[in-house]
Each structure stands twice: as structure tokens, then as C-alpha cells.
C-alpha positions as CSV (number, residue, x, y, z in Angstrom):
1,X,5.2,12.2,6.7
2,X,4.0,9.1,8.6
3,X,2.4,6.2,5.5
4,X,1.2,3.1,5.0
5,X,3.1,2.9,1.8
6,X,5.4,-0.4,2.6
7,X,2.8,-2.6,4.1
8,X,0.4,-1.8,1.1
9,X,2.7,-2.5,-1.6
10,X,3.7,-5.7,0.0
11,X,0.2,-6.5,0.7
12,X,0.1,-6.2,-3.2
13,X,2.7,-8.1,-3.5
14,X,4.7,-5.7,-5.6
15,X,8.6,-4.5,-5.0
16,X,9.3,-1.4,-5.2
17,X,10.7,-1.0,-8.9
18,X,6.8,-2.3,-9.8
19,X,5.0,0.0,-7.9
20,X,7.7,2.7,-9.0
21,X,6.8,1.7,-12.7
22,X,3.1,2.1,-11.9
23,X,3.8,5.2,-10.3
24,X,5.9,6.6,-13.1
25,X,9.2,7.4,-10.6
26,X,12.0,5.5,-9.4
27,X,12.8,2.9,-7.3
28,X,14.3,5.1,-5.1
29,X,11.7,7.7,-4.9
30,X,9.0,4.8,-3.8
31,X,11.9,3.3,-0.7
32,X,12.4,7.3,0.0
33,X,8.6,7.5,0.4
34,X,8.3,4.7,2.5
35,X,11.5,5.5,4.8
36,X,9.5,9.1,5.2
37,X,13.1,10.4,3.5
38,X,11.0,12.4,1.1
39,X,7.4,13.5,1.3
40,X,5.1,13.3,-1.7
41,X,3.6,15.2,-4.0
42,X,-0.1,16.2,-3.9
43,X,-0.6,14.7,-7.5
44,X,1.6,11.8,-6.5
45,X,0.0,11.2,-3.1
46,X,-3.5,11.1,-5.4
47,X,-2.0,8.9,-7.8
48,X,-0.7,6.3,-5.1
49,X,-4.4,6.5,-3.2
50,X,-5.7,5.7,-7.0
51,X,-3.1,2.8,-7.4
52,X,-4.3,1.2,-3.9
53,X,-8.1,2.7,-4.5
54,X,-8.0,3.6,-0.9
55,X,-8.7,7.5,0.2
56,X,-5.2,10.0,0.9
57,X,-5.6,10.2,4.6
58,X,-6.0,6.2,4.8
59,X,-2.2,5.8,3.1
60,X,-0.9,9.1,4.7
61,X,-1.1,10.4,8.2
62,X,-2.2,14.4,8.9
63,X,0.7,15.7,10.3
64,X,-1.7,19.2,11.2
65,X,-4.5,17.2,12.5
């Protein structure tokens, strides 16, 4: 699933192992997110959207749309 994951951590200015400590998962889950390796979560999608305070479908693109 297509994301705007990388750009808004760095636009935080976080790595990944602080976003992955906010997030409560590794450091590899967050770079397997934002190399669209793995796809997240509902709760973690919501909890990432919370963390950037920015709606799901602005961070992740609608693959059925």
C-alpha cells in the first residue's frame, strides 16, 4: 500500500527507531512500512494518523478507490 510514511517522519524529524518507539514496534516494521514491504494494521494505521494528527487516507493511499 502506497504512504506518505517516510516523508512525514522525516518532516518530523524523527528516524525510524523514534517513530518505531512511538509507535510501539520495531525499527524494522516502520522501514518495512515505508518500503510498502508490509502493510499495516487498521489499529496501527489509526495509531500512525494519531501520531502525525493527520486523517488515514491523507498518510495512506486507497488501493480500491
Amino acid at each position: 500500500m502506497r504512504n506518505r510514511l517516510k516523508v512525514l517522519r522525516a518532516e518530523a524529524g524523527w528516524t525510524q527507531q523514534e517513530l518505531g518507539d512511538r509507535l510501539g514496534v520495531s525499527r524494522q516494521a516502520v522501514n518495512a512500512l515505508e518500503t510498502e514491504k508490509h502493510d499495516p494494521s487498521l489499529d496501527l494505521a489509526y495509531r500512525i494518523a494519531a501520531i502525525f494528527a493527520r486523517p488515514v487516507e491523507e498518510i495512506f493511499d486507497n488501493p480500491h478507490a
